[in-house]
N, C-alpha and C positions, 0 to 999 in steps of 0.2 A: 367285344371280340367274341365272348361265347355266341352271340345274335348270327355269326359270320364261318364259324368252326364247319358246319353242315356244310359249305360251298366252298370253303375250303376246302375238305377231304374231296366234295366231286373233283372240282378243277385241277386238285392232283391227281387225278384218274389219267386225264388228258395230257397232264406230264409227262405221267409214267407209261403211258401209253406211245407215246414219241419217242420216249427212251428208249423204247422196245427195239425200232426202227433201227439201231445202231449198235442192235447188241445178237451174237452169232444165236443161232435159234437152240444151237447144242450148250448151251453156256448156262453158266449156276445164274448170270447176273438176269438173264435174259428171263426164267423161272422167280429168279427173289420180285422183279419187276411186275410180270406176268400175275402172279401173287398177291402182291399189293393194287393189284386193277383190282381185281376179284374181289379183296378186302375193303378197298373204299367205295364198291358199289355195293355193297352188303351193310355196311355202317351208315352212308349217309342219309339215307332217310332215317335211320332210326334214329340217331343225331338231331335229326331236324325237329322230329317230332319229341323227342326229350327234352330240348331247348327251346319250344314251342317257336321256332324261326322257319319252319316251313313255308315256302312263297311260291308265287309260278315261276319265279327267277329260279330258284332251286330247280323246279322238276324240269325246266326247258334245260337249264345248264347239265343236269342227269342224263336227259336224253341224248344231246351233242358230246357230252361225255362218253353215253357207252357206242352212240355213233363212230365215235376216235377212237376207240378199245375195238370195236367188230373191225373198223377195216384194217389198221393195224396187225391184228390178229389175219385176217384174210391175209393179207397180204405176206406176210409172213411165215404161216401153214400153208398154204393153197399149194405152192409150188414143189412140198412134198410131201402132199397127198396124193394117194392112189386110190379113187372111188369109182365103182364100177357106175358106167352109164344109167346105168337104170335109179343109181342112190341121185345121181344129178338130175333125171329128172321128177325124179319122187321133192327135191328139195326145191326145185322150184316152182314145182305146182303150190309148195308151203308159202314161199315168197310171192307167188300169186295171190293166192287166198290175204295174205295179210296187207298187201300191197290194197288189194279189193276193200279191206277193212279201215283201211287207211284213208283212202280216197274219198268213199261213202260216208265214215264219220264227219271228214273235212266238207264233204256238201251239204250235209245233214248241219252242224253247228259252228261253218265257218272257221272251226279251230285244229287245230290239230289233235287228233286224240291218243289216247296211251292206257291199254288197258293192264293194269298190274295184276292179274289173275294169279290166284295159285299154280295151276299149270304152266302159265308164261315164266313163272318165276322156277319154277323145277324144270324148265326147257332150257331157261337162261344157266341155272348150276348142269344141266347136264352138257350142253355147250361150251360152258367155260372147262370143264372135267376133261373132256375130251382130248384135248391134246396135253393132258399129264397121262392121259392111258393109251397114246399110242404104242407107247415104245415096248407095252406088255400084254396087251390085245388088239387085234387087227380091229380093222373100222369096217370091214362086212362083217363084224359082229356087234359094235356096239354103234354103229350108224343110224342099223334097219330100229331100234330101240329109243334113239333119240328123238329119228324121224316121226316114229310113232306116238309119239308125248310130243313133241309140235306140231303134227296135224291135230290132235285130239282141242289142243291149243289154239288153234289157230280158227278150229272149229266152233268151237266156243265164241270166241270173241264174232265170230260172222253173228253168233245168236244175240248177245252182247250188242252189237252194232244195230241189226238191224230191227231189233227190239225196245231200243230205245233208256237199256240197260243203263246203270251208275256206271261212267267213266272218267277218268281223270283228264286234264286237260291239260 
């Protein structure tokens, strides 16, 4: 059981992340939920790696995990946010770029790649932050902020990429 605990906490990511789905966006359950996404993608690797049970099954089921968590989350913010044109397409020139990084690692080694940067990992917490800081500062202020620590991110990983950098797989 402990060998299986690490894949556990993801795949309750993806629970809790569908729960979400059916819970009003203004509600305590909808944050306790929200919460606990946050919490089991913050613990399972280090889980994995304390119970030496790390596998590629792990990190692929991470990835699909926080996949189910992003659009969940979109799906559920998107329709009320208010982001000035310009933060849209500042953010998808980011989803470009990483989109670019994605592709190019996949032709380069066949695999799908996944770079755990520092950076990606503080884009990742300022992303998940964000919609607990709506409700007490606007998002033209803490957008332009986030924006800029994921292109700096996303920059990297081009260097990363095309450099032939340590990446996870």
């Amino acid at each position: 059981m402990k060998k299986h605990i690490a894949n556990i906490i993801t795949g309750s990511r993806i629970v809790f992340s569908l729960s979400l789905l059916f819970k009003p966006l203004s509600s305590a359950w909808f944050y306790v939920l929200y919460l606990l996404c946050g919490l089991s993608d913050m613990i399972d690797g280090t889980v994995a790696r304390r119970t030496s049970s790390a596998s590629e099954f792990g990190a692929r089921l991470d990835t699909v995990s926080d996949f189910v968590f992003m659009t969940v989350a979109l799906i559920k913010f998107l329709p009320h946010l208010h982001i000035p044109v310009w933060l849209w397409i500042w953010i998808g020139i980011i989803a470009m770029i990483k989109l670019g990084n994605v592709v190019w690692g996949f032709v380069r080694t066949k695999k799908l790649i996944s770079h755990h940067t520092v950076l990606n990992k503080i884009t990742g917490l300022l992303l998940f932050l964000l919609p607990v800081t709506i409700s007490f500062v606007d998002l033209t202020y803490t957008l332009p902020i986030v924006c800029t620590i994921a292109t700096v991110a996303a920059i990297h990983e081009v260097y990363d990429t095309y450099s032939e950098k340590k990446y996870d797989t």
